[in-house]
C-alpha positions in Angstrom: 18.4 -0.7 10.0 21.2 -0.4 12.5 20.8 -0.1 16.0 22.9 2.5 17.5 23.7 3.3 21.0 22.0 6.2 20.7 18.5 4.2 21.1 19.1 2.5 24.4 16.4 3.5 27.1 19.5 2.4 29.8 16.4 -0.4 30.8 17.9 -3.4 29.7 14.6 -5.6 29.1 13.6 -2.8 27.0 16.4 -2.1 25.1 17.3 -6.3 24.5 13.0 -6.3 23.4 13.9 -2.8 20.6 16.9 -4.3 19.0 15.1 -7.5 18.3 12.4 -5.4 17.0 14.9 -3.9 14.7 16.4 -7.6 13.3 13.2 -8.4 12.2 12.8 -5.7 10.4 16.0 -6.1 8.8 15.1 -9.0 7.7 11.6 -7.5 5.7 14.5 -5.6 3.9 16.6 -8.3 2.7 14.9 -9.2 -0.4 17.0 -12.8 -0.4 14.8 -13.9 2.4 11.4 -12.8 1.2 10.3 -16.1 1.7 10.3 -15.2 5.2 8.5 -12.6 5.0 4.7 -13.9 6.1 6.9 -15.4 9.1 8.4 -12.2 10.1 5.5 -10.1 9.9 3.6 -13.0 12.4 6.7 -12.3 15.0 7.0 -8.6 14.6 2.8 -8.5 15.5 3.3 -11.1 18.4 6.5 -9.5 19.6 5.3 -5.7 19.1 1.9 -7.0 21.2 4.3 -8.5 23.9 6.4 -5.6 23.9 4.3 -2.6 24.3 2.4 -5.2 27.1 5.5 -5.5 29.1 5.8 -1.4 28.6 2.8 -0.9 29.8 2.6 -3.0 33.1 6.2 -0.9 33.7 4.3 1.8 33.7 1.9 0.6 35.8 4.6 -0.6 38.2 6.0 2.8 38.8 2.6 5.5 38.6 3.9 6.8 35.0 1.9 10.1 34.6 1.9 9.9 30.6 1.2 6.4 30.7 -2.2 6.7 28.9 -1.6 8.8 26.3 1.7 6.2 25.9 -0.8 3.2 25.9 -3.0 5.1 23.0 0.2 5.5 20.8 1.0 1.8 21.4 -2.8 1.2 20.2 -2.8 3.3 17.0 0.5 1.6 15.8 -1.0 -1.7 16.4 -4.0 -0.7 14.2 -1.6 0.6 11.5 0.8 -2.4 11.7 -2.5 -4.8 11.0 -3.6 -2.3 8.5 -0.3 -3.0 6.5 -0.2 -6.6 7.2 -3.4 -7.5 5.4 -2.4 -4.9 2.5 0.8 -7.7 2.3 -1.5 -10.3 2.3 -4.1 -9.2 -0.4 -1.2 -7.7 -2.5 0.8 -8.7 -5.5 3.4 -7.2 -4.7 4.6 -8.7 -1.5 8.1 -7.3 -1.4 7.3 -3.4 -2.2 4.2 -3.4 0.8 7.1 -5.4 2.8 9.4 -2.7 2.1 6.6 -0.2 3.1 5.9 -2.1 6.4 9.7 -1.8 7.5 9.9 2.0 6.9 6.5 2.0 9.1 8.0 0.2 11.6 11.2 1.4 11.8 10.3 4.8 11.6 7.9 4.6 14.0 9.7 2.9 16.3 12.9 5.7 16.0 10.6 8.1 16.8 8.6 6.6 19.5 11.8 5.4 21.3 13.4 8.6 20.9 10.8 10.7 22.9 8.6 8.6 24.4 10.4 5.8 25.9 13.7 7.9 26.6 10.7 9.8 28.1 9.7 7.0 30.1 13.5 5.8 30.9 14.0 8.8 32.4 10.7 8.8 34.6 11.3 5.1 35.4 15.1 5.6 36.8 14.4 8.4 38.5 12.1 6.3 40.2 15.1 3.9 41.3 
């Protein structure tokens, strides 16, 4: 998963907090480190938490209409980021439902940066 310029929110903290997102998950994809794995999956649910937290409070900061509706999103992929996690942890085949997780993640997070948090960018800067 390569991040590309064409992902950056032009809010550094944010974009710095995406492209680690996006290391960890390449590292769920490198089957070489699957020993890692348990690991990476504990950061990406700490880090995801903290992220979407420090999102949020930037929302707060600046009276971010869609803010809510941003909040449930953040919600609903923590539920299905958990959801996955335990079907790593109960499965036998660690490596596939890793491989799963990433394309989860990664997709998700494509998408939600794309329109949502350009969205927000854009709301935020014009803010000043």
């Amino acid at each position: 998963m390569l991040w590309t310029a064409a992902l950056e929110t032009g809010i550094p903290k944010i974009d710095q907090q995406h492209q680690a997102l996006f290391r960890q998950a390449d590292i769920l994809m490198d089957a070489s480190q699957k020993d890692r794995i348990p690991d990476t999956l504990d950061f990406l649910g700490r880090y995801v938490f903290k992220h979407f937290n420090d999102e949020e409070v930037m929302h707060a900061a600046v009276k971010y209409p869609k803010a809510a509706t941003h909040k449930e999103m953040h919600r609903q992929f923590i539920t299905t980021f958990k959801n996955l996690k335990k079907k790593y942890e109960e499965s036998k085949q660690s490596l596939a439902i890793a491989m799963e997780i990433n394309k989860v993640v990664v997709g998700w997070l494509k998408e939600h940066i794309m329109v949502q948090d350009k969205d927000f960018a854009r709301y935020y800067q014009s803010r000043g």
